[in-house]
ChimeraX commands (.cxc) that place a marker at each C-alpha (Angstrom):
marker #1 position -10.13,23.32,8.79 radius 0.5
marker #1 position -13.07,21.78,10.72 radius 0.5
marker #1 position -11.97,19.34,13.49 radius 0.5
marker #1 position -13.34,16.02,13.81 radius 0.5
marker #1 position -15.89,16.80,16.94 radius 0.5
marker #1 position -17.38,19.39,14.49 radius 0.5
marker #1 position -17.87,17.25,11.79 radius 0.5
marker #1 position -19.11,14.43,13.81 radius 0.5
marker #1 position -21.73,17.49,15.16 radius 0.5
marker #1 position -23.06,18.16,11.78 radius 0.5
marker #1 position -23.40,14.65,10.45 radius 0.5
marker #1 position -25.27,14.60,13.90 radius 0.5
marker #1 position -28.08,16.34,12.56 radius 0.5
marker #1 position -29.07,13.88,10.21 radius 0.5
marker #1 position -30.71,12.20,13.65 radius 0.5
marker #1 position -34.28,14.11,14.58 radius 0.5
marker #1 position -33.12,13.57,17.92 radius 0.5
marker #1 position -29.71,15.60,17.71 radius 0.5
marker #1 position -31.55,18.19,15.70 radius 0.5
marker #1 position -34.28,18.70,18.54 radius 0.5
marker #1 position -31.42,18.88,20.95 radius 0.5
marker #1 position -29.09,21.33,19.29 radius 0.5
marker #1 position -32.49,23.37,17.79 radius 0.5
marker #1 position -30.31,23.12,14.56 radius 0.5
marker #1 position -31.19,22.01,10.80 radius 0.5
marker #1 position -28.68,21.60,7.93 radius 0.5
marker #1 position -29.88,23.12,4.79 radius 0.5
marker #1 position -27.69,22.84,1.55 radius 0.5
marker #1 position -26.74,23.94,-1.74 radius 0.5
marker #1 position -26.89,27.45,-3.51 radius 0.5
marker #1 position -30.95,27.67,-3.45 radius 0.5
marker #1 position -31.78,26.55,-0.39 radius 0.5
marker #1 position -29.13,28.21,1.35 radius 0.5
marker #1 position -30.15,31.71,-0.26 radius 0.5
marker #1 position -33.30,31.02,0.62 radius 0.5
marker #1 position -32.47,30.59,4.11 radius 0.5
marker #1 position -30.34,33.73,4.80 radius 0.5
marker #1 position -33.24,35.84,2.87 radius 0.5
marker #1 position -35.69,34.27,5.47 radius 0.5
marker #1 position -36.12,35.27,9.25 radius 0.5
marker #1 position -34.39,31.99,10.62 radius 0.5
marker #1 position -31.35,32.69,12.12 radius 0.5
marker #1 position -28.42,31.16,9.93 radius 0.5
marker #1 position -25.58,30.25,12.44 radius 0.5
marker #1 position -22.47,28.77,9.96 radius 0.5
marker #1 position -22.24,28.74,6.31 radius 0.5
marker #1 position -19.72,26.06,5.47 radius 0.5
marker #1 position -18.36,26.66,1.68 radius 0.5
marker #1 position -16.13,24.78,-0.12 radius 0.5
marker #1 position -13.37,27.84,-1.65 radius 0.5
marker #1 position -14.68,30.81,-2.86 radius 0.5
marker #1 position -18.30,28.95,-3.20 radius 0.5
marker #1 position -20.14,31.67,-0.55 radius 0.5
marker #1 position -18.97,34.95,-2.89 radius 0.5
marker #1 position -22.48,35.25,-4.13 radius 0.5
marker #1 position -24.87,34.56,-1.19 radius 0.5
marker #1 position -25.99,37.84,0.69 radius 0.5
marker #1 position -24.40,36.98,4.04 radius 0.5
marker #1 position -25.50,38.26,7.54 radius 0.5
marker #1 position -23.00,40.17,9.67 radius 0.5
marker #1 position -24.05,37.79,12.27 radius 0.5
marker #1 position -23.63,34.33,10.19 radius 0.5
marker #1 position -20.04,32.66,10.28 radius 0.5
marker #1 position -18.62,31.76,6.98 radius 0.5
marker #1 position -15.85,29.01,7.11 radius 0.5
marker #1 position -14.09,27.68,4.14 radius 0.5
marker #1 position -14.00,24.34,4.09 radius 0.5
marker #1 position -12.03,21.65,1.23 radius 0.5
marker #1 position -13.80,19.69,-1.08 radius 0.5
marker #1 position -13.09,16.59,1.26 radius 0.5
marker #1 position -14.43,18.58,4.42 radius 0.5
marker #1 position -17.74,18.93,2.34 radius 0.5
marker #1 position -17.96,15.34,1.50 radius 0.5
marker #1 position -17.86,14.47,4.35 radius 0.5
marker #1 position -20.33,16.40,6.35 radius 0.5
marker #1 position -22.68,16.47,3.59 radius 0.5
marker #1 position -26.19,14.70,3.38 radius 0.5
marker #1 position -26.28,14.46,-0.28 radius 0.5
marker #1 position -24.66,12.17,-2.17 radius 0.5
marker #1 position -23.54,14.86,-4.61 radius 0.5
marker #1 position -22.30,17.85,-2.06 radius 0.5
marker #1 position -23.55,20.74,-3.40 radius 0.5
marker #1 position -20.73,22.90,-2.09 radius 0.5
marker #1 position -21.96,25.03,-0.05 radius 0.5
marker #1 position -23.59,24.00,3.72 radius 0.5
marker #1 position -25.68,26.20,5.84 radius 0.5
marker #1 position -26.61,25.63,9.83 radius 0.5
marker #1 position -29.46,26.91,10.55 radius 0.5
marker #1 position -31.72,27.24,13.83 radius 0.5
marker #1 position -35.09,25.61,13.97 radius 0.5
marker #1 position -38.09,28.64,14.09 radius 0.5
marker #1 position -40.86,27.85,17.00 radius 0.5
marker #1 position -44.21,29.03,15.93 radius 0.5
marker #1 position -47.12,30.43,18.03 radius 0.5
marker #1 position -50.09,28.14,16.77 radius 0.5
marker #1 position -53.28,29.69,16.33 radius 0.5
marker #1 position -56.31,29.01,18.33 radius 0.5
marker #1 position -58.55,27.69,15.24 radius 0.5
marker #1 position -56.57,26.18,12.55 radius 0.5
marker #1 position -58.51,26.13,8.97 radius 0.5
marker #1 position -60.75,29.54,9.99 radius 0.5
marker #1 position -60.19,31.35,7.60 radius 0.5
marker #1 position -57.63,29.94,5.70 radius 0.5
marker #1 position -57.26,26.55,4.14 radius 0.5
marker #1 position -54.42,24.42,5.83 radius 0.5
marker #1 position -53.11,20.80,4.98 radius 0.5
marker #1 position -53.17,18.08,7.84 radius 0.5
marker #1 position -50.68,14.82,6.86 radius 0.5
marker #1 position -51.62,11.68,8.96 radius 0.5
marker #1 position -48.66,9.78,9.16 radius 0.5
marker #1 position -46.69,10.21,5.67 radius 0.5
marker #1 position -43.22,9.16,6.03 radius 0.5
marker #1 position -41.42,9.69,3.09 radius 0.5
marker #1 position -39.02,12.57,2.81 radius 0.5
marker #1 position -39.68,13.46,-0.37 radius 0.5
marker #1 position -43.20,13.29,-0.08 radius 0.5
marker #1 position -43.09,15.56,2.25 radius 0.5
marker #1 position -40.49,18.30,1.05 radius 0.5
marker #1 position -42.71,17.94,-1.88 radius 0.5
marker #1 position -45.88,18.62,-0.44 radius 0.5
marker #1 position -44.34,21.88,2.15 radius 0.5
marker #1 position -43.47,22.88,-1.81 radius 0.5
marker #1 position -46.40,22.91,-2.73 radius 0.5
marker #1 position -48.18,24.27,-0.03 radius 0.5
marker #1 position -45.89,27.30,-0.78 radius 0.5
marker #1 position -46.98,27.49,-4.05 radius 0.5
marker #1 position -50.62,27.22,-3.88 radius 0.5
marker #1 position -50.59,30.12,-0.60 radius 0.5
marker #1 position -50.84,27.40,2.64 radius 0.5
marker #1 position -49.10,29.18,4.74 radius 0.5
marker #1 position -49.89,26.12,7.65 radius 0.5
marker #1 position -49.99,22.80,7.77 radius 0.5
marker #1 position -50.42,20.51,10.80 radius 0.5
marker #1 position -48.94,16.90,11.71 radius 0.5
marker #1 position -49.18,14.05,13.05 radius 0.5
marker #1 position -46.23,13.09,15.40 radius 0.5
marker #1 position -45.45,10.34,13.38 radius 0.5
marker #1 position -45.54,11.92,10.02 radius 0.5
marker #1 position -41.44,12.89,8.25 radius 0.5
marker #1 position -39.66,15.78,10.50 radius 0.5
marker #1 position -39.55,19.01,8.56 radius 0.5
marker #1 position -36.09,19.63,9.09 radius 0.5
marker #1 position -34.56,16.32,7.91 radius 0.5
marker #1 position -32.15,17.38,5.35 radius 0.5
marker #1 position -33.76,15.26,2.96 radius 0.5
marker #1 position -37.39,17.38,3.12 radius 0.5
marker #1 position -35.17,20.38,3.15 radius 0.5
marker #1 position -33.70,20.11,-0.03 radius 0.5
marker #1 position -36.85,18.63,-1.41 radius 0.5
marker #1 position -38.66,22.02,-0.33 radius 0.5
marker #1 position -36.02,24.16,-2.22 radius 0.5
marker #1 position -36.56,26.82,0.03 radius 0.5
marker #1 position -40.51,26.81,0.56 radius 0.5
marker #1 position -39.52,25.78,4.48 radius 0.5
marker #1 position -38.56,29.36,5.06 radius 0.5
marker #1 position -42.40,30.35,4.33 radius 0.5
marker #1 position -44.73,27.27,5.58 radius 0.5
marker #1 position -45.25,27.36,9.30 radius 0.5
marker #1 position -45.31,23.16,10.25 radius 0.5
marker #1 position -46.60,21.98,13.50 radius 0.5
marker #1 position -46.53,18.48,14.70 radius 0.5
marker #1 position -49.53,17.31,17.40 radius 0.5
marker #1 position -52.11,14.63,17.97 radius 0.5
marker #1 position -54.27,15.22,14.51 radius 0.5
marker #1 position -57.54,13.79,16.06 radius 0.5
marker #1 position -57.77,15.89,18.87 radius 0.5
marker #1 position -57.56,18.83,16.74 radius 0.5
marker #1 position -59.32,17.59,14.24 radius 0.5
marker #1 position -62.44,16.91,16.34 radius 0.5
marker #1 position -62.53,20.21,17.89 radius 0.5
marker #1 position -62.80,22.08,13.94 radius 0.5
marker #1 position -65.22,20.28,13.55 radius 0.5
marker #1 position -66.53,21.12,17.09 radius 0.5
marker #1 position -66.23,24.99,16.00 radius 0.5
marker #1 position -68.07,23.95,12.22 radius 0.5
marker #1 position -64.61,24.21,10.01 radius 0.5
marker #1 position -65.15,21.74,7.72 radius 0.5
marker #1 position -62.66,18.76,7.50 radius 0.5
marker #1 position -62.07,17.40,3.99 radius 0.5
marker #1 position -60.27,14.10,3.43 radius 0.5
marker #1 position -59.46,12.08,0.23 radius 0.5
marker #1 position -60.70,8.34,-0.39 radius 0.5
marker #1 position -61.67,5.81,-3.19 radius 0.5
marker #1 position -65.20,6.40,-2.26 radius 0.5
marker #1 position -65.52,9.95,-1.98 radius 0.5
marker #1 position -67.42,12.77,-3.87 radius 0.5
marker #1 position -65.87,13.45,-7.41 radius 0.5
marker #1 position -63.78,16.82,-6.39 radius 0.5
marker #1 position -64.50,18.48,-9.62 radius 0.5
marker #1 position -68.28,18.24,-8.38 radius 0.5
marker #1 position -67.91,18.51,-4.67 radius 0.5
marker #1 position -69.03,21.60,-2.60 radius 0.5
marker #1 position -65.40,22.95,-1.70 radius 0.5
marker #1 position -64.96,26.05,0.78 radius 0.5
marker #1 position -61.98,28.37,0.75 radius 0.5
marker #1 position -61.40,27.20,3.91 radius 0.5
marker #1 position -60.94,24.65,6.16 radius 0.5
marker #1 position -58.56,21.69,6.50 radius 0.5
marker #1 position -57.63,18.92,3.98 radius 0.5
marker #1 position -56.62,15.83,4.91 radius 0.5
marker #1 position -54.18,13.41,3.57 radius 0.5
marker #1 position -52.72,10.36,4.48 radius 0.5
marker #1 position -49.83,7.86,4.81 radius 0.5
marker #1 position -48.63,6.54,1.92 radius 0.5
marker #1 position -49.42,2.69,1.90 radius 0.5
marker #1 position -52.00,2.88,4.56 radius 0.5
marker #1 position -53.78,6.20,3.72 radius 0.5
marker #1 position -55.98,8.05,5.69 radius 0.5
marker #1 position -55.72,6.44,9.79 radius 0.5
marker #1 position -59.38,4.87,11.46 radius 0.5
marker #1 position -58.70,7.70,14.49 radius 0.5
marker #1 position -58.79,10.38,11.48 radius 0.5
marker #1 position -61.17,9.29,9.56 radius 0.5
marker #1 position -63.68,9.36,12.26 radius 0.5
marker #1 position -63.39,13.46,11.91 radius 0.5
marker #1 position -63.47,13.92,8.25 radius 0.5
marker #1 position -67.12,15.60,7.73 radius 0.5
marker #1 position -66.27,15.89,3.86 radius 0.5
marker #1 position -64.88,12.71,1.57 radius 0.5
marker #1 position -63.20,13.67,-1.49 radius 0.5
marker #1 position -62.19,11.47,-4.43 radius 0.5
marker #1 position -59.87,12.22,-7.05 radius 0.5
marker #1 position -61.19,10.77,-10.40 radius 0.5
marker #1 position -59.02,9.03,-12.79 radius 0.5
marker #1 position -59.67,9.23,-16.91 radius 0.5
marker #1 position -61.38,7.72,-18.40 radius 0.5
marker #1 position -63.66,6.85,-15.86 radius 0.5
marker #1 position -64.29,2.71,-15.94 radius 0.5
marker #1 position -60.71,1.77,-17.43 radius 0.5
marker #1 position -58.38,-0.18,-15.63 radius 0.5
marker #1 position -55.88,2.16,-14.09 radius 0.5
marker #1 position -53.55,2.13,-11.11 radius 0.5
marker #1 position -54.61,1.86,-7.45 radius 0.5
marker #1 position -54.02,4.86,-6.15 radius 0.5
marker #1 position -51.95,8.47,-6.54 radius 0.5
marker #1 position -48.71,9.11,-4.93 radius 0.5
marker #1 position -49.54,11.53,-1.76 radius 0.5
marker #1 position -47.59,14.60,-3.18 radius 0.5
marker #1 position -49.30,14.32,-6.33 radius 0.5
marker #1 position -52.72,13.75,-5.00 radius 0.5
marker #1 position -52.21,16.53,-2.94 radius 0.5
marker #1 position -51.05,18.77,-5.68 radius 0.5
marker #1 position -54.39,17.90,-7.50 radius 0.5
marker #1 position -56.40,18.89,-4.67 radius 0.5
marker #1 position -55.12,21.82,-3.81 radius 0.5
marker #1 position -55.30,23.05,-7.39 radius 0.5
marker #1 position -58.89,22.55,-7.07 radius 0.5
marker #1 position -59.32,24.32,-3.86 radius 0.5
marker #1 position -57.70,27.54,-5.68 radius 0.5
marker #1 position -59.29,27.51,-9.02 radius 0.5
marker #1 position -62.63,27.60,-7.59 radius 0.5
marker #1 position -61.66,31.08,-6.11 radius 0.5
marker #1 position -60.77,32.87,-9.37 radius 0.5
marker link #1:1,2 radius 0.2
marker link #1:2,3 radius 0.2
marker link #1:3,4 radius 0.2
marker link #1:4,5 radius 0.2
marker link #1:5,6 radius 0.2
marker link #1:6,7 radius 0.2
marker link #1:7,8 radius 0.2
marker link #1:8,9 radius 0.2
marker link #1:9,10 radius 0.2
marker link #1:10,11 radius 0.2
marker link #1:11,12 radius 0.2
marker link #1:12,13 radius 0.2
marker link #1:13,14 radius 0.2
marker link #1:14,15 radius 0.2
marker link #1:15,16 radius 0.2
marker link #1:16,17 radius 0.2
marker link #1:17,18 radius 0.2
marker link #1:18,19 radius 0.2
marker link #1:19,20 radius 0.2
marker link #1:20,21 radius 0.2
marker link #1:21,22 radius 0.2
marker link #1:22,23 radius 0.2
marker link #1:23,24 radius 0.2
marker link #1:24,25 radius 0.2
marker link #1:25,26 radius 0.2
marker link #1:26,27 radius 0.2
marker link #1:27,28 radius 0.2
marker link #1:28,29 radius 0.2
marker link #1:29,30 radius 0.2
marker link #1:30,31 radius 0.2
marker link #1:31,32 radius 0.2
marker link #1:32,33 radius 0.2
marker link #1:33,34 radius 0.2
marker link #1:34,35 radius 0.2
marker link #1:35,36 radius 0.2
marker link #1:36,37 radius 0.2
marker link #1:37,38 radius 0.2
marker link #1:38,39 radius 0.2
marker link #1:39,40 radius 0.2
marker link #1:40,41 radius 0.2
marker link #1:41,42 radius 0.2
marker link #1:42,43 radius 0.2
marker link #1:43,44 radius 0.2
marker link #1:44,45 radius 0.2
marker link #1:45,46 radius 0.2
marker link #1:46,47 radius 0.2
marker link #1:47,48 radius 0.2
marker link #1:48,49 radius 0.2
marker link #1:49,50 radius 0.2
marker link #1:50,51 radius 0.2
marker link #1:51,52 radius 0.2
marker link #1:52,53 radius 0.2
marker link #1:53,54 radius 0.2
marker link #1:54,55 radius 0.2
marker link #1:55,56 radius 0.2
marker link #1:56,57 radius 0.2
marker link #1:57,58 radius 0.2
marker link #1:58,59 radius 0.2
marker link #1:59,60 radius 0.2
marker link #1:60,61 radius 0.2
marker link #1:61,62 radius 0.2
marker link #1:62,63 radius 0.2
marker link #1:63,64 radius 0.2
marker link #1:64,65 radius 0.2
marker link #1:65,66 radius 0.2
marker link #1:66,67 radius 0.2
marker link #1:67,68 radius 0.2
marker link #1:68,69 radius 0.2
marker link #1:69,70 radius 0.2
marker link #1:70,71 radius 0.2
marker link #1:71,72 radius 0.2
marker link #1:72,73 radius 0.2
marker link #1:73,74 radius 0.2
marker link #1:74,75 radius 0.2
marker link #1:75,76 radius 0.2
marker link #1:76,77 radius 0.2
marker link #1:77,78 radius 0.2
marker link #1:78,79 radius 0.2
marker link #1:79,80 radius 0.2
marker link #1:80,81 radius 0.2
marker link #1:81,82 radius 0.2
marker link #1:82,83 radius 0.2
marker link #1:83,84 radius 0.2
marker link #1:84,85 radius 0.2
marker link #1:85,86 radius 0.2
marker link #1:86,87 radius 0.2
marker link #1:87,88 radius 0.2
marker link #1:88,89 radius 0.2
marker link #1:89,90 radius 0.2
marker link #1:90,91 radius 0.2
marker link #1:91,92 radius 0.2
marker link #1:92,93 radius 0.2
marker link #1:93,94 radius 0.2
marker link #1:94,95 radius 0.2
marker link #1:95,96 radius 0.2
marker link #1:96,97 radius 0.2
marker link #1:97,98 radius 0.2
marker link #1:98,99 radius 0.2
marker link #1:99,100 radius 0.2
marker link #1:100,101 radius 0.2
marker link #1:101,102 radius 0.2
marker link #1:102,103 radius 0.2
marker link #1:103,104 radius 0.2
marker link #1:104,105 radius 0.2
marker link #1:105,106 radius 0.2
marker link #1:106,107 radius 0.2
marker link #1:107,108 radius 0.2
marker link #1:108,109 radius 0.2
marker link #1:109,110 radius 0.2
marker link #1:110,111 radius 0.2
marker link #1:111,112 radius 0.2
marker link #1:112,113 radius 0.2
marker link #1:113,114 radius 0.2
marker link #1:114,115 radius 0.2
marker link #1:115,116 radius 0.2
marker link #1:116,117 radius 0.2
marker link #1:117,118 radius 0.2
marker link #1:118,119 radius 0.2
marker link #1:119,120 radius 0.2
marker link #1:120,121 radius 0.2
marker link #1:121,122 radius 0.2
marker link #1:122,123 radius 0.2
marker link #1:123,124 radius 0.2
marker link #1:124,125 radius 0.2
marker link #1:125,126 radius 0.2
marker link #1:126,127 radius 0.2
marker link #1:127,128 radius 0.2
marker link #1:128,129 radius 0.2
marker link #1:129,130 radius 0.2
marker link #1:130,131 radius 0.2
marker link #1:131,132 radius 0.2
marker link #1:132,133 radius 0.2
marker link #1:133,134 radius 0.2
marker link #1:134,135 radius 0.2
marker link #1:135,136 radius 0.2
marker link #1:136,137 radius 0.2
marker link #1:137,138 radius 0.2
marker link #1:138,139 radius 0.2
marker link #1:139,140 radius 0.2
marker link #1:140,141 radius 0.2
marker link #1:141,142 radius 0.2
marker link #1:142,143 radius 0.2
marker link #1:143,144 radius 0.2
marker link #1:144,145 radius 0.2
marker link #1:145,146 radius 0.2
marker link #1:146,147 radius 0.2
marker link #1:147,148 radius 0.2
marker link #1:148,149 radius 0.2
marker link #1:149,150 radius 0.2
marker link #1:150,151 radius 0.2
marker link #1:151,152 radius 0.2
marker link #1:152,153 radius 0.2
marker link #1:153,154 radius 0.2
marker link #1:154,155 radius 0.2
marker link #1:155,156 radius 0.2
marker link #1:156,157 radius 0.2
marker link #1:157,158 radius 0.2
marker link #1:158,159 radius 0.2
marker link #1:159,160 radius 0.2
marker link #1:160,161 radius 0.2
marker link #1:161,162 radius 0.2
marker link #1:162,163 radius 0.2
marker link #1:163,164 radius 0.2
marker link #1:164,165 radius 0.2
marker link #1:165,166 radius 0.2
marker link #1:166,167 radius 0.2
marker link #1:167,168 radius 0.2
marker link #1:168,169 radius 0.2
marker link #1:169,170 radius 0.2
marker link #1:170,171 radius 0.2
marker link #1:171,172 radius 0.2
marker link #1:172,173 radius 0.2
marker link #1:173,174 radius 0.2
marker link #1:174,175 radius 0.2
marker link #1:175,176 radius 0.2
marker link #1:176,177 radius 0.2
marker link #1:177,178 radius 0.2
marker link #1:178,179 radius 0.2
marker link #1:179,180 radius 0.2
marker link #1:180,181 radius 0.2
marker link #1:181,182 radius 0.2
marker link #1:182,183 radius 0.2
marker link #1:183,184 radius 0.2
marker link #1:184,185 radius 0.2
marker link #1:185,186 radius 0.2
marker link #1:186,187 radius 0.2
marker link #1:187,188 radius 0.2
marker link #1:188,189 radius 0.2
marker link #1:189,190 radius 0.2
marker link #1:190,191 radius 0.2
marker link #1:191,192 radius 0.2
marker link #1:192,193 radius 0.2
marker link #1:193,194 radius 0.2
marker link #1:194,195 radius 0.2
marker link #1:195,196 radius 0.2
marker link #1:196,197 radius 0.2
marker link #1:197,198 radius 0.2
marker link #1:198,199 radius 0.2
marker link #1:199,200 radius 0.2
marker link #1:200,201 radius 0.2
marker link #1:201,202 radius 0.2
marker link #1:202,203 radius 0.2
marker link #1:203,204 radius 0.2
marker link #1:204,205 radius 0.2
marker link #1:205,206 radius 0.2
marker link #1:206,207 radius 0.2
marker link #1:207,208 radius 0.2
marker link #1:208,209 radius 0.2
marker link #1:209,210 radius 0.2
marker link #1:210,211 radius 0.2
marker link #1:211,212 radius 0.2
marker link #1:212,213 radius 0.2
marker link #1:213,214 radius 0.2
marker link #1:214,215 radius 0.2
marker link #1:215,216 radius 0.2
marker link #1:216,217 radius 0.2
marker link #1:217,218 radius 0.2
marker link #1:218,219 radius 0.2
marker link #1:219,220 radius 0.2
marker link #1:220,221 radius 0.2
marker link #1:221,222 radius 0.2
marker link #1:222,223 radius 0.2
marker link #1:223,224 radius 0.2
marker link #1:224,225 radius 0.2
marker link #1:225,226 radius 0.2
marker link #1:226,227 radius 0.2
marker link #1:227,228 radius 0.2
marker link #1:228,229 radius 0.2
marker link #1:229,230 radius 0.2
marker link #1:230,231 radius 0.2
marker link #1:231,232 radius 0.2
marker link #1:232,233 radius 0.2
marker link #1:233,234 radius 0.2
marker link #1:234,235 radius 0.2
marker link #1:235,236 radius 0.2
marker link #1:236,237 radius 0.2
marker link #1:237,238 radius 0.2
marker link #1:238,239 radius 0.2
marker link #1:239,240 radius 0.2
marker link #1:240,241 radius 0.2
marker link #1:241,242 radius 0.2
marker link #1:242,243 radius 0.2
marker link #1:243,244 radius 0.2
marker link #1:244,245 radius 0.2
marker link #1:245,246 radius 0.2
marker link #1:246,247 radius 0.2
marker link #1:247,248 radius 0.2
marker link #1:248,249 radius 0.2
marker link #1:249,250 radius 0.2
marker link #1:250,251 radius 0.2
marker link #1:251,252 radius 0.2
marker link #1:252,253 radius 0.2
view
């Protein structure tokens, strides 16, 4: 039985605050919990309701407590518990001296929503980004909302939040190229693309910040079909990102 201090604790972590403090994320249901105790991150507690744990490969360091279907209801973050709960420490990653040499890495100025975001660390796992850099104010990795959303891809995506410009201006300083999408950009199924480098995208409502811009040395625009038709304003961030990274790839096979 879990007492009421630790339940209040892992409700707790729904704040960004009380996650940087206790270094802890909650991650939950059978996928992403796998997918968390077949990664590197330490796994603390797994917190299943009955025998709902028999078929995840635990670690002989990771605590397993049985918990009743109440107990899960109420420390979950979903509004259908899964069942099963795991705690799990947040990873601190070395960043590398020139990000986008070499490799092509996302940058996300300012987008906010959850899902958007546990989307887009999805499919950054998908289409081989194995970094993508921050704003401050863009969603927190770890909220339990872009956790689920990433169904597991947070395990293999290295996320780093710091002031975008700054590093922004100095790959451009060192010649990585800095791509960014807008309504009056160059077609991307024409555009010059590089294998790497950094792609830009922005907030949802607001898009792509002035103090950004300013360092994007390559505008990209996302067509829509047919071309001269009435359509609607703009893609959804995840999607638009999907798009462009799909681009990116297939001009390497």
């Amino acid at each position: 039985m879990l007492t009421k201090a630790e339940i209040a604790f892992i409700r707790s972590l729904s704040s960004r605050r009380e996650r940087a403090a206790s270094g802890l994320f909650v991650a939950e249901g059978e996928k992403s919990v796998r997918e968390m105790l077949a990664s590197s991150f330490p796994v603390r507690r797994v917190l299943a309701v009955g025998d709902g744990a028999e078929w995840l490969p635990l670690r002989a360091d990771t605590e397993l407590v049985r918990v009743s279907p109440k107990e899960m209801e109420r420390i979950s973050m979903l509004k259908t518990p899964a069942g099963v709960l795991a705690l799990v420490e947040i990873p601190h990653y070395a960043q590398p001296e020139r990000f986008g040499d070499g490799a092509l890495v996302l940058a996300l100025d300012d987008v906010q929503d959850p899902g958007n975001m546990g989307t887009i660390v999805r499919l950054a796992d998908w289409f081989g980004i194995r970094d993508i850099v921050c704003s401050e104010a863009t969603a927190d990795c770890f909220n339990p909302k872009v956790v689920q959303a990433t169904m597991g891809a947070i395990t293999r995506v290295r996320v780093h939040y710091l002031p975008l410009s700054g590093l922004l201006e100095k790959a451009l300083s060192d010649g990585i190229p800095v791509y960014g999408t807008f309504l009056d950009g160059d077609d991307i199924y024409g555009a010059e693309l590089s294998a790497d480098g950094i792609l830009v995208m922005g907030n949802e409502g607001k898009g792509i910040g002035p103090d950004v811009e300013k360092c994007v040395s390559r505008r990209l625009y996302i067509p829509s079909y047919p071309g001269g038709t009435a359509t609607s304003e703009s893609l959804n961030v995840a999607v638009a990102t999907a798009v462009a990274c799909a681009e990116f790839r297939r001009r390497l096979r």
